[in-house]
N, C-alpha and C positions, 0 to 999 in steps of 0.2 A: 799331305797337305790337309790341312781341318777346311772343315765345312766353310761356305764363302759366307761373309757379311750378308751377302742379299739372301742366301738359305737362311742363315740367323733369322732375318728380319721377317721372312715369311711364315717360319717357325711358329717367332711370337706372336703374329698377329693371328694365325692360325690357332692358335693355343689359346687367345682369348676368345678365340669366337665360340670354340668349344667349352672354354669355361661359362659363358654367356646363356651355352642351351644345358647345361649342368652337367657334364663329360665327367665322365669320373676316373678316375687314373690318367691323366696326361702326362704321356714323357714322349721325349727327344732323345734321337742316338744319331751322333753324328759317324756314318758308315763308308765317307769319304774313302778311308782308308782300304777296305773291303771290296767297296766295289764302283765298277770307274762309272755307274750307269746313274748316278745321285749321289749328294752332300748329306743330307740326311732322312733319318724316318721320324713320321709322330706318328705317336698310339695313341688312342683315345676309348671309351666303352661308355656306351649305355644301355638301363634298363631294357629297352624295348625298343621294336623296328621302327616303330615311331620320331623315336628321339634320335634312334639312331643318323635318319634322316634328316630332320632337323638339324643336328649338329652339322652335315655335310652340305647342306643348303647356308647356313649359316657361313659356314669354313669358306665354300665358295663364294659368296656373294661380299666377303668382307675383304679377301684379296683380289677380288673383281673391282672392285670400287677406290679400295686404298693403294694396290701395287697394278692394277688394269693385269691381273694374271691370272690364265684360265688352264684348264687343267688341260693334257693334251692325252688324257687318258682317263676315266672313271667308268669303272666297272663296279657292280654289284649293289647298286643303284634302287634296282628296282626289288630286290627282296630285303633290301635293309637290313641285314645280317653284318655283314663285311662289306663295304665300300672304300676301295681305293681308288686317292685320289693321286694322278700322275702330274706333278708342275714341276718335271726333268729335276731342277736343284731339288728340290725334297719331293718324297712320297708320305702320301696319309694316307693310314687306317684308320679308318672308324668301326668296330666292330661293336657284336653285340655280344652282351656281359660273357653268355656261354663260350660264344667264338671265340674272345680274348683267351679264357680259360684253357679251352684246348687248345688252340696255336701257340699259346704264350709265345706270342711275338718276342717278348724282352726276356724271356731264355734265348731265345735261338741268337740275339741280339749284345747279351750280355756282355761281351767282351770285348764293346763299344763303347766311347767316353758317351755319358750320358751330357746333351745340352741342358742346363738349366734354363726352366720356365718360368714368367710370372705365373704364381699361385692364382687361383681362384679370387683369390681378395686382391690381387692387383700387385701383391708384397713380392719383390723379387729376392730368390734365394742369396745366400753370400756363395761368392768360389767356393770352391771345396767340400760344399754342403752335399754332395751327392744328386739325388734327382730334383732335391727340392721339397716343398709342402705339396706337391703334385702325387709325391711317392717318391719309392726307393727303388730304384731299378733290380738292385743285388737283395734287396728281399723279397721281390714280385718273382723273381727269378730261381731260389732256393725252396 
Protein backbone atom coordinates (compact mmCIF):
# COMPACT_ATOMS: atom_id res chain seq x y z
CA UNK A 1 0.00 0.00 0.00
CA UNK A 2 1.73 3.65 -1.01
CA UNK A 3 2.08 6.22 1.32
CA UNK A 4 -1.36 7.82 2.50
CA UNK A 5 -2.60 11.19 0.94
CA UNK A 6 -2.36 12.84 4.39
CA UNK A 7 1.76 11.60 4.45
CA UNK A 8 1.75 13.19 0.78
CA UNK A 9 0.36 16.32 2.02
CA UNK A 10 2.60 16.56 4.95
CA UNK A 11 5.59 15.77 2.64
CA UNK A 12 4.91 18.72 0.62
CA UNK A 13 4.35 21.12 3.01
CA UNK A 14 7.32 20.02 4.76
CA UNK A 15 9.36 20.20 1.57
CA UNK A 16 8.46 23.80 1.18
CA UNK A 17 9.34 24.91 4.44
CA UNK A 18 12.79 23.52 3.76
CA UNK A 19 12.88 24.93 0.50
CA UNK A 20 12.01 28.34 2.33
CA UNK A 21 15.34 28.08 4.67
CA UNK A 22 17.39 26.90 1.35
CA UNK A 23 17.55 22.88 2.11
CA UNK A 24 19.45 21.56 -0.39
CA UNK A 25 18.88 18.12 -1.81
CA UNK A 26 15.16 17.40 -0.83
CA UNK A 27 13.70 14.14 -1.61
CA UNK A 28 10.85 11.89 -0.49
CA UNK A 29 10.90 7.92 -0.36
CA UNK A 30 7.78 6.49 0.07
CA UNK A 31 8.90 3.27 2.52
CA UNK A 32 5.37 2.17 3.27
CA UNK A 33 6.27 -0.85 1.79
CA UNK A 34 9.42 -1.72 3.97
CA UNK A 35 8.38 -0.83 6.95
CA UNK A 36 4.93 -0.97 8.94
CA UNK A 37 6.42 1.88 11.59
CA UNK A 38 5.79 4.99 8.66
CA UNK A 39 4.56 6.05 4.92
CA UNK A 40 7.36 7.91 4.14
CA UNK A 41 10.94 9.49 4.73
CA UNK A 42 12.18 13.24 3.70
CA UNK A 43 15.81 14.17 3.47
CA UNK A 44 16.83 17.35 3.50
CA UNK A 45 20.86 19.04 4.01
CA UNK A 46 22.36 22.00 4.96
CA UNK A 47 25.57 24.01 5.04
CA UNK A 48 25.79 24.33 8.72
CA UNK A 49 24.18 23.63 12.24
CA UNK A 50 22.62 26.73 11.85
CA UNK A 51 20.51 26.38 9.05
CA UNK A 52 20.27 23.09 9.82
CA UNK A 53 18.03 24.19 12.64
CA UNK A 54 16.40 26.52 10.95
CA UNK A 55 15.06 24.39 8.56
CA UNK A 56 13.62 22.15 11.39
CA UNK A 57 12.19 25.06 13.30
CA UNK A 58 10.67 26.02 10.01
CA UNK A 59 9.42 22.24 9.03
CA UNK A 60 7.87 22.29 12.53
CA UNK A 61 6.20 25.40 12.82
CA UNK A 62 4.52 25.19 9.27
CA UNK A 63 2.89 21.70 9.95
CA UNK A 64 2.01 23.02 13.42
CA UNK A 65 -0.04 25.78 12.08
CA UNK A 66 -1.25 24.29 8.51
CA UNK A 67 -2.00 20.50 9.61
CA UNK A 68 -2.14 21.34 13.85
CA UNK A 69 0.82 18.30 13.70
CA UNK A 70 3.56 17.93 15.99
CA UNK A 71 6.15 15.56 16.08
CA UNK A 72 5.90 12.87 18.72
CA UNK A 73 9.56 12.36 18.49
CA UNK A 74 12.56 14.79 17.67
CA UNK A 75 15.89 13.99 18.54
CA UNK A 76 19.14 15.73 17.72
CA UNK A 77 17.96 18.85 18.09
CA UNK A 78 20.26 20.31 20.06
CA UNK A 79 23.70 19.56 18.12
CA UNK A 80 22.10 20.33 14.72
CA UNK A 81 23.90 17.83 12.93
CA UNK A 82 21.03 15.25 12.19
CA UNK A 83 17.62 15.99 13.62
CA UNK A 84 14.85 13.59 13.23
CA UNK A 85 11.71 14.66 13.06
CA UNK A 86 8.91 11.69 14.07
CA UNK A 87 5.11 12.66 12.85
CA UNK A 88 4.34 8.55 12.93
CA UNK A 89 2.94 8.97 8.80
CA UNK A 90 6.46 10.33 7.72
CA UNK A 91 9.81 10.81 9.34
CA UNK A 92 12.40 13.75 8.67
CA UNK A 93 15.84 14.08 8.47
CA UNK A 94 17.35 17.07 8.41
CA UNK A 95 21.09 16.55 8.40
CA UNK A 96 24.22 18.40 7.99
CA UNK A 97 25.90 18.46 4.47
CA UNK A 98 28.84 15.98 6.05
CA UNK A 99 26.10 13.65 7.71
CA UNK A 100 24.01 13.35 4.61
CA UNK A 101 27.35 12.31 3.04
CA UNK A 102 28.08 9.52 5.24
CA UNK A 103 24.68 8.11 5.92
CA UNK A 104 23.71 8.61 2.48
CA UNK A 105 20.35 8.00 3.64
CA UNK A 106 18.96 7.65 -0.11
CA UNK A 107 21.52 4.58 -0.59
CA UNK A 108 20.46 2.73 2.02
CA UNK A 109 16.82 3.91 0.74
CA UNK A 110 17.32 3.49 -2.82
CA UNK A 111 14.99 0.77 -3.73
CA UNK A 112 12.11 3.10 -2.63
CA UNK A 113 9.71 4.77 -5.17
CA UNK A 114 11.06 8.14 -4.80
CA UNK A 115 7.68 10.87 -4.03
CA UNK A 116 8.06 13.82 -6.12
CA UNK A 117 8.35 17.25 -4.71
CA UNK A 118 7.63 20.91 -5.54
CA UNK A 119 11.06 22.14 -6.46
CA UNK A 120 12.39 25.00 -4.81
CA UNK A 121 10.77 27.43 -7.42
CA UNK A 122 7.35 26.03 -6.50
CA UNK A 123 7.43 24.12 -10.27
CA UNK A 124 6.06 20.63 -9.58
CA UNK A 125 7.85 17.77 -11.22
CA UNK A 126 5.74 15.64 -14.07
CA UNK A 127 5.26 11.57 -13.10
CA UNK A 128 7.91 9.69 -14.19
CA UNK A 129 10.38 12.46 -13.94
CA UNK A 130 12.33 10.67 -11.05
CA UNK A 131 13.10 12.80 -7.89
CA UNK A 132 12.29 15.84 -9.51
CA UNK A 133 14.51 19.47 -9.76
CA UNK A 134 15.07 18.48 -6.04
CA UNK A 135 17.56 15.69 -7.36
CA UNK A 136 17.76 12.31 -8.41
CA UNK A 137 17.66 9.76 -5.92
CA UNK A 138 19.54 6.83 -8.28
CA UNK A 139 22.29 9.36 -8.86
CA UNK A 140 22.68 10.73 -5.15
CA UNK A 141 22.81 7.05 -4.58
CA UNK A 142 25.59 5.71 -7.22
Amino acid sequence: MPASERAIELLTAAAEAAHDKKADNVLAFDVSEQLAITDAFLVASASNDRQVRAIVDAIEEKLRVDFDAKPVRREGAREGRWVLLDYLEIVIHVQHDEERAFYSLERLWRDCPVIPLPAADGSVPTPGAGAGASGSASASAE
